[in-house]
TIDRENTI-353342 format. One record per residue: x, y, z of N, C-alpha, C in turn; residue number from 1. Coordinates in steps of 0.05 Angstrom, whole numbers. Each point is the difference from the previous one (the first is absolute). Last residue first. Layout:
BEGIN
<site n_c1="X" n_c2="Y" n_c3="Z" ca_c1="X" ca_c2="Y" ca_c3="Z" c_c1="X" c_c2="Y" c_c3="Z" nr="NUM"/>
...
# end
This chain:
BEGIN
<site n_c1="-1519" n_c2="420" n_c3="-338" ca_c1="19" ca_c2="17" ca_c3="11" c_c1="-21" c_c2="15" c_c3="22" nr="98"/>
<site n_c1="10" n_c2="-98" n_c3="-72" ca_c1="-22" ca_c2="19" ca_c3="18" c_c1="18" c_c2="19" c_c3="29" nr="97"/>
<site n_c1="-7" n_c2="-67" n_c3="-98" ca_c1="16" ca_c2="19" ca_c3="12" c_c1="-19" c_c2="15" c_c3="13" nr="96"/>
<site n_c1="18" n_c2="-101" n_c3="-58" ca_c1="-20" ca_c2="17" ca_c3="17" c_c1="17" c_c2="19" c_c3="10" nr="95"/>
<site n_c1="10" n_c2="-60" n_c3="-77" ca_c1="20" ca_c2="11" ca_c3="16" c_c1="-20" c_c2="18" c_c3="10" nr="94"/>
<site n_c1="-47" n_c2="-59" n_c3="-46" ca_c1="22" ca_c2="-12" ca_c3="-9" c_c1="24" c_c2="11" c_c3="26" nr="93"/>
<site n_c1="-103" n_c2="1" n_c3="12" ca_c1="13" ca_c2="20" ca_c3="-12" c_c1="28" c_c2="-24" c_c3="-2" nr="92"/>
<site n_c1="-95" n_c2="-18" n_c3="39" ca_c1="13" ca_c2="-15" ca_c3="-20" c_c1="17" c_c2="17" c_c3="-22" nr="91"/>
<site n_c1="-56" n_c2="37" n_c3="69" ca_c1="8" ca_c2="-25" ca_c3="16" c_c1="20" c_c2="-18" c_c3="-18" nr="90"/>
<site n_c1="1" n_c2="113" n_c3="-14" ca_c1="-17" ca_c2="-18" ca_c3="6" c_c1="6" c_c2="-39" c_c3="1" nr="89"/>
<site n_c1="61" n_c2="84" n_c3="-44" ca_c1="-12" ca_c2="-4" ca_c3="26" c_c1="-26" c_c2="-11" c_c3="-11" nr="88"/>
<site n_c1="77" n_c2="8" n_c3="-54" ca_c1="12" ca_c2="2" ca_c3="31" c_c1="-18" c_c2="7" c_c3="18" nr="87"/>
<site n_c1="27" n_c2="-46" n_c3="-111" ca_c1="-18" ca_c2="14" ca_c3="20" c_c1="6" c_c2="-2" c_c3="29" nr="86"/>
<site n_c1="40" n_c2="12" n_c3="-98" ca_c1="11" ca_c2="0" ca_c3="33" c_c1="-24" c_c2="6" c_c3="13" nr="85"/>
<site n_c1="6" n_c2="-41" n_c3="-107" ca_c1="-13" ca_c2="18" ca_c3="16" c_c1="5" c_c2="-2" c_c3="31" nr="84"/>
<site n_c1="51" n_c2="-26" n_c3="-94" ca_c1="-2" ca_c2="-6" ca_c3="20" c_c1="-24" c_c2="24" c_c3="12" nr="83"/>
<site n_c1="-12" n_c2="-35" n_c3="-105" ca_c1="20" ca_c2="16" ca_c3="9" c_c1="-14" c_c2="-1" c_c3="37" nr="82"/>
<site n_c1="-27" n_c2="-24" n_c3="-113" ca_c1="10" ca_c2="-25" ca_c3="30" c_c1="17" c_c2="31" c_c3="13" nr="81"/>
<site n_c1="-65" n_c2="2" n_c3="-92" ca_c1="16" ca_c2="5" ca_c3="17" c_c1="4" c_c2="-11" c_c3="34" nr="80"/>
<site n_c1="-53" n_c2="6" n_c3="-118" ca_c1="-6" ca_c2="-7" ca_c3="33" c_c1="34" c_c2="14" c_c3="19" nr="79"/>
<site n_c1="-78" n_c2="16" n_c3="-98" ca_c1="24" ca_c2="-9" ca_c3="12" c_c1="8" c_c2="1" c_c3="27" nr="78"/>
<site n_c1="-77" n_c2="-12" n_c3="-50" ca_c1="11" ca_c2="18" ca_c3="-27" c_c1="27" c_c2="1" c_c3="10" nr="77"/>
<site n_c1="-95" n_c2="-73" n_c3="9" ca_c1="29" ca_c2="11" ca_c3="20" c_c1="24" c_c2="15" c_c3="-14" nr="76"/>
<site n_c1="-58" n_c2="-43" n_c3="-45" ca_c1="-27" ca_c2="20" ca_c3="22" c_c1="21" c_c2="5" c_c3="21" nr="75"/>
<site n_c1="30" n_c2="-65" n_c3="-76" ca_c1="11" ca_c2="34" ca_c3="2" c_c1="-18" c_c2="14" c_c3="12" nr="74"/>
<site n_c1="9" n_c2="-100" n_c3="9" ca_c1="-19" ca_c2="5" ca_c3="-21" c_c1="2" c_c2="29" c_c3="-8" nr="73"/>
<site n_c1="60" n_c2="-38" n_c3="64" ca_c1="4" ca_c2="-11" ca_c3="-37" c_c1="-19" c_c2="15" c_c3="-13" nr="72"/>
<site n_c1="-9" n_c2="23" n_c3="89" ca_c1="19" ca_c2="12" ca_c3="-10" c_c1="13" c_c2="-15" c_c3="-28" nr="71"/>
<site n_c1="-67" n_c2="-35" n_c3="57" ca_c1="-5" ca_c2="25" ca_c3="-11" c_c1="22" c_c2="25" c_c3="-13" nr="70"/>
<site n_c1="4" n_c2="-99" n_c3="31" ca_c1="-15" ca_c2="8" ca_c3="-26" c_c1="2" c_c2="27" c_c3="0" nr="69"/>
<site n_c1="77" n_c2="-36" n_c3="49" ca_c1="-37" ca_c2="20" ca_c3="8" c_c1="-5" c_c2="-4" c_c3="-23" nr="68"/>
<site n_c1="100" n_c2="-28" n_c3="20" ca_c1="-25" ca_c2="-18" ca_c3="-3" c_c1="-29" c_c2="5" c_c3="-3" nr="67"/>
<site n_c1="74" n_c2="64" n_c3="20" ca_c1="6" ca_c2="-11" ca_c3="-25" c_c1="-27" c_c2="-23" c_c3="-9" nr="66"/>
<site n_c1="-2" n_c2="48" n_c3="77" ca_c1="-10" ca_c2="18" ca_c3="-14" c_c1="14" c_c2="-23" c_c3="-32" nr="65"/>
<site n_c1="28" n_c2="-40" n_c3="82" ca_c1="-32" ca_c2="4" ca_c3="2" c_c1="-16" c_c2="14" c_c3="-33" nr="64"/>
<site n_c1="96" n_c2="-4" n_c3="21" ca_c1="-8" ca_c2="-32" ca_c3="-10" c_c1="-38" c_c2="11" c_c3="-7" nr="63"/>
<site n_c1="47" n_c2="63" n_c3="45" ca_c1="14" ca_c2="6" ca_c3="-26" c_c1="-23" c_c2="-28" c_c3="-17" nr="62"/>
<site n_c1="-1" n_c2="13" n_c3="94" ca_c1="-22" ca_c2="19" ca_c3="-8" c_c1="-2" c_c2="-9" c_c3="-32" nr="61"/>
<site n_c1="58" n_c2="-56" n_c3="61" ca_c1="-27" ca_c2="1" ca_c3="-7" c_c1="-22" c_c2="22" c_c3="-15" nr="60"/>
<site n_c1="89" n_c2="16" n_c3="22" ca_c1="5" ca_c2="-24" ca_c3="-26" c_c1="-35" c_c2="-7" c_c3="1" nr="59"/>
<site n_c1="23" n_c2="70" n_c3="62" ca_c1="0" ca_c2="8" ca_c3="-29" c_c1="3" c_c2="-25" c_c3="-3" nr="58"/>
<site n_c1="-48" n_c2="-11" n_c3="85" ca_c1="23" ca_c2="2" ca_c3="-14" c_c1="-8" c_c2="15" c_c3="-24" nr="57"/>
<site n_c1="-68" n_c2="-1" n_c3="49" ca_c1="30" ca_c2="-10" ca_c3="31" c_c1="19" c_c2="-2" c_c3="-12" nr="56"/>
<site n_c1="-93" n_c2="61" n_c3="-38" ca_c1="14" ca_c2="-38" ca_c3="-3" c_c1="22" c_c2="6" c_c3="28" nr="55"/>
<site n_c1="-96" n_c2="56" n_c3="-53" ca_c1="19" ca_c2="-1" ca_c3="31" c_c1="19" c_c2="-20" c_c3="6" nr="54"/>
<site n_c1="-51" n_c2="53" n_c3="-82" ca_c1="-3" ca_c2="-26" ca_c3="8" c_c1="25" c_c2="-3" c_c3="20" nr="53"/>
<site n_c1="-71" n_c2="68" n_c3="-64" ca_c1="15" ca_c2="7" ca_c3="20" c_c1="4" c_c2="-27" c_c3="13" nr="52"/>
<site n_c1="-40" n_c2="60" n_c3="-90" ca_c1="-2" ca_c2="-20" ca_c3="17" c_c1="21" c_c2="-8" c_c3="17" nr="51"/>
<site n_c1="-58" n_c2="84" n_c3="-65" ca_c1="29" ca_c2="-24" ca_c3="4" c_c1="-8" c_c2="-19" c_c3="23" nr="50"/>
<site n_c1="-63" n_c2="57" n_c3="-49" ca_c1="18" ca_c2="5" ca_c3="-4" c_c1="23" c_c2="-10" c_c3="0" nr="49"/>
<site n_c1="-109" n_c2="-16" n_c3="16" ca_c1="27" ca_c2="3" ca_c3="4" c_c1="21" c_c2="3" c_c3="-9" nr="48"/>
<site n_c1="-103" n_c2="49" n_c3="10" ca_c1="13" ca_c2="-22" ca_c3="-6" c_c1="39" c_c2="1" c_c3="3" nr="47"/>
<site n_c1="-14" n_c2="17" n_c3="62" ca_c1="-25" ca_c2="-1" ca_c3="-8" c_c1="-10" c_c2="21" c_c3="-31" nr="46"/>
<site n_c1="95" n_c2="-51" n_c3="67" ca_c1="-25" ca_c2="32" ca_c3="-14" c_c1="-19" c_c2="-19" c_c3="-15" nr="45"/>
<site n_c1="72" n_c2="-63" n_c3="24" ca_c1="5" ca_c2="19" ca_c3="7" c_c1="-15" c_c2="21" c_c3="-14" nr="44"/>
<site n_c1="7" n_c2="-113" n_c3="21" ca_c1="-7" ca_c2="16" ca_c3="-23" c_c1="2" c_c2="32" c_c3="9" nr="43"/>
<site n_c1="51" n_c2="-86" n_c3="45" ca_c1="-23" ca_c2="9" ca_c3="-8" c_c1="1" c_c2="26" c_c3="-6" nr="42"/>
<site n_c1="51" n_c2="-82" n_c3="79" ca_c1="-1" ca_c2="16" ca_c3="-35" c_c1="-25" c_c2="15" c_c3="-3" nr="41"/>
<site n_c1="68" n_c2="-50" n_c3="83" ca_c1="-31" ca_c2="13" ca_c3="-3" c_c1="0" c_c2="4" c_c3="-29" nr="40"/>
<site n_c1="75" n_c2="-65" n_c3="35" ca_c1="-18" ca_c2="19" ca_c3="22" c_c1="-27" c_c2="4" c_c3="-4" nr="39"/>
<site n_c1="72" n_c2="-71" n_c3="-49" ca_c1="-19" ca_c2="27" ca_c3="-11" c_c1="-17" c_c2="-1" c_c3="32" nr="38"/>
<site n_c1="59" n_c2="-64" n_c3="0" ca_c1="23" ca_c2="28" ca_c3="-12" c_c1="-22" c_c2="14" c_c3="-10" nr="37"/>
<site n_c1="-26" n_c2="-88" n_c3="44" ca_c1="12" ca_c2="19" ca_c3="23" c_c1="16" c_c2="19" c_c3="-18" nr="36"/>
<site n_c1="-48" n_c2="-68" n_c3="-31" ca_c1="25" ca_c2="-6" ca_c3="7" c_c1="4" c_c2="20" c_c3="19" nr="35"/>
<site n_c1="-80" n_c2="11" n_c3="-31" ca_c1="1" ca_c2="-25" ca_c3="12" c_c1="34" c_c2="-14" c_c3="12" nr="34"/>
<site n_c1="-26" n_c2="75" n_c3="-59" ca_c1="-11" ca_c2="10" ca_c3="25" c_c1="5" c_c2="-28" c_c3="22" nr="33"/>
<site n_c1="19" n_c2="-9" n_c3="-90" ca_c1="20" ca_c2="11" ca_c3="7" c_c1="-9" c_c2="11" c_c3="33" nr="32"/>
<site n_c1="-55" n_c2="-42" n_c3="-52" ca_c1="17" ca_c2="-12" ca_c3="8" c_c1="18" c_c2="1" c_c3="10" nr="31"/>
<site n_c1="-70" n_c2="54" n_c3="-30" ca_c1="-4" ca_c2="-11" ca_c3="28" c_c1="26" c_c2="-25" c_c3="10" nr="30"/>
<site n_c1="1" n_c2="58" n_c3="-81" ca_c1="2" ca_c2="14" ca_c3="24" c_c1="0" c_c2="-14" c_c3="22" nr="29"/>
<site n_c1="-19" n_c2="-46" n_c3="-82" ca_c1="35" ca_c2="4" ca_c3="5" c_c1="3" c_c2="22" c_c3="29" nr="28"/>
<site n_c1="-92" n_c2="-15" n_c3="-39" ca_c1="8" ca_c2="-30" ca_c3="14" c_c1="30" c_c2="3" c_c3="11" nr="27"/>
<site n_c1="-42" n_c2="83" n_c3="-35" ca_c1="-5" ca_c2="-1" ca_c3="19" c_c1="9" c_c2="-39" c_c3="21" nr="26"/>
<site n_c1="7" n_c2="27" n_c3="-94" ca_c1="21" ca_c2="14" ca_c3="4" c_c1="2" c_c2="1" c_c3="42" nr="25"/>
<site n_c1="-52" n_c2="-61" n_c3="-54" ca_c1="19" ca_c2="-5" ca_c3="-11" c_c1="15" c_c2="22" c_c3="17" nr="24"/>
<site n_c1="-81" n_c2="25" n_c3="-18" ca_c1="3" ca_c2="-27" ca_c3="24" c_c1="26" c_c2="-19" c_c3="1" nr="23"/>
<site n_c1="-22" n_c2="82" n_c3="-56" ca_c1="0" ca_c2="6" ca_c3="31" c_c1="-4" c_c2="-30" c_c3="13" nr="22"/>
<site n_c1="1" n_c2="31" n_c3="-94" ca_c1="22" ca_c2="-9" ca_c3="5" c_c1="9" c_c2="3" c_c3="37" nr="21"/>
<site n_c1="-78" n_c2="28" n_c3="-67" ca_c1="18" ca_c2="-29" ca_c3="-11" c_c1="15" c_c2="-10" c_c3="17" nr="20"/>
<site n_c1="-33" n_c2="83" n_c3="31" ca_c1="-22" ca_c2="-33" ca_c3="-2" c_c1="4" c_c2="-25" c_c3="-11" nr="19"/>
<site n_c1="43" n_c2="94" n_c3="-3" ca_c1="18" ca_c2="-9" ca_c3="12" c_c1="-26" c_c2="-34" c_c3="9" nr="18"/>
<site n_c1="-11" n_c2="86" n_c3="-63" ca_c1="18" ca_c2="-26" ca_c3="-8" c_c1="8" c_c2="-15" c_c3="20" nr="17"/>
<site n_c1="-51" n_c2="82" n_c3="14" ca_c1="-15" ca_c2="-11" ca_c3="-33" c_c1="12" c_c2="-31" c_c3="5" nr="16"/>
<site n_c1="42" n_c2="66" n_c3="61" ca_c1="-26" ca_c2="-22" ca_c3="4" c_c1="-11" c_c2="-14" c_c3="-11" nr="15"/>
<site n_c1="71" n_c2="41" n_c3="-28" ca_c1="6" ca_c2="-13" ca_c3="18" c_c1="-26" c_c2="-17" c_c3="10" nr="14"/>
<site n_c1="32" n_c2="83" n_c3="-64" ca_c1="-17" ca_c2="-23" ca_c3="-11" c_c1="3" c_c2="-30" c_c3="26" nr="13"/>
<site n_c1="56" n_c2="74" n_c3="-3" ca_c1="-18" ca_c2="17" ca_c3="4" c_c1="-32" c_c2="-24" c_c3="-10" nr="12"/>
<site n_c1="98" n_c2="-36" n_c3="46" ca_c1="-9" ca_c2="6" ca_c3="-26" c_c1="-32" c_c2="22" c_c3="2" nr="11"/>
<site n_c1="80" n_c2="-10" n_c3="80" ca_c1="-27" ca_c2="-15" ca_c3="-11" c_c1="-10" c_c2="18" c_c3="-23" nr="10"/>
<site n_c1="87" n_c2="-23" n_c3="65" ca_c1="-11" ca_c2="21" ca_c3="-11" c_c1="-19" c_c2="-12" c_c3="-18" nr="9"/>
<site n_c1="45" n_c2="-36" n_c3="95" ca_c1="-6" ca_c2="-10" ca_c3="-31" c_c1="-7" c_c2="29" c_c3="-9" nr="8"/>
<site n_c1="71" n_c2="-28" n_c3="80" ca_c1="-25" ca_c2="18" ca_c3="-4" c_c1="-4" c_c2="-10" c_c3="-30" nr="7"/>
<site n_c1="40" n_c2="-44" n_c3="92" ca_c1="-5" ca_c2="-4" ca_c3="-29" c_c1="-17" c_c2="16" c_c3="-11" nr="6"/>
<site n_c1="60" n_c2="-2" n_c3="95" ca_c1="-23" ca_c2="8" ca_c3="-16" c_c1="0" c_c2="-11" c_c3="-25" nr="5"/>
<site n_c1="50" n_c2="-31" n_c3="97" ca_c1="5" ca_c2="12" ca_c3="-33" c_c1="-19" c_c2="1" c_c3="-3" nr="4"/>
<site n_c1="48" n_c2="-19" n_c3="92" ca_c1="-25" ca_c2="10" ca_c3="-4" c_c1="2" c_c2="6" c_c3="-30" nr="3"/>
<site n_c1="56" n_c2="-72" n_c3="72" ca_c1="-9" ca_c2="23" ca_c3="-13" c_c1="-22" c_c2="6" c_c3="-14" nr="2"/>
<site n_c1="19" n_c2="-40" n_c3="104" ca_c1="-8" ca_c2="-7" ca_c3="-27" c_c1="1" c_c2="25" c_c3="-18" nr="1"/>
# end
């Protein structure tokens, strides 16, 4: 299985704003968690800074971040889809062990 990241970059006003728009953004996660293309997600530092969403495909990440409230509403300042090779532990894409 492949491995893509979705990294969000988060507005400096994120927490202030994201109450409007967290059940909505959190209903589309679980759905996607539910199909089986969102892994793991979530909020990155304290406070947070970016955010970090684990998919099985780029077309799901791309669809995902297009559809996020949080990214219409601009608490999401800009995102990015790109492959992550993970190669160890139980659920690595290309495990390598020398």
């Amino acid at each position: 299985m492949a491995h893509l990241l979705l990294t969000y970059t988060l507005s400096p006003d994120y927490l202030a704003r994201r109450g409007d728009y967290r059940k909505d953004h959190l209903g589309l996660a679980w759905q996607s968690s539910d199909r089986g293309e969102l892994l793991l997600g979530g909020a990155v530092g304290d406070p947070p800074t970016s955010a970090m969403l684990l998919f099985t495909s780029a077309e799901a990440a791309e669809a995902f971040a297009r559809a996020d409230p949080y990214v219409s509403s601009g608490i999401v300042r800009s995102w990015t889809v790109q492959p992550w090779a993970t190669v160890v532990g139980e659920g690595a894409a290309t495990p390598v062990r020398l």
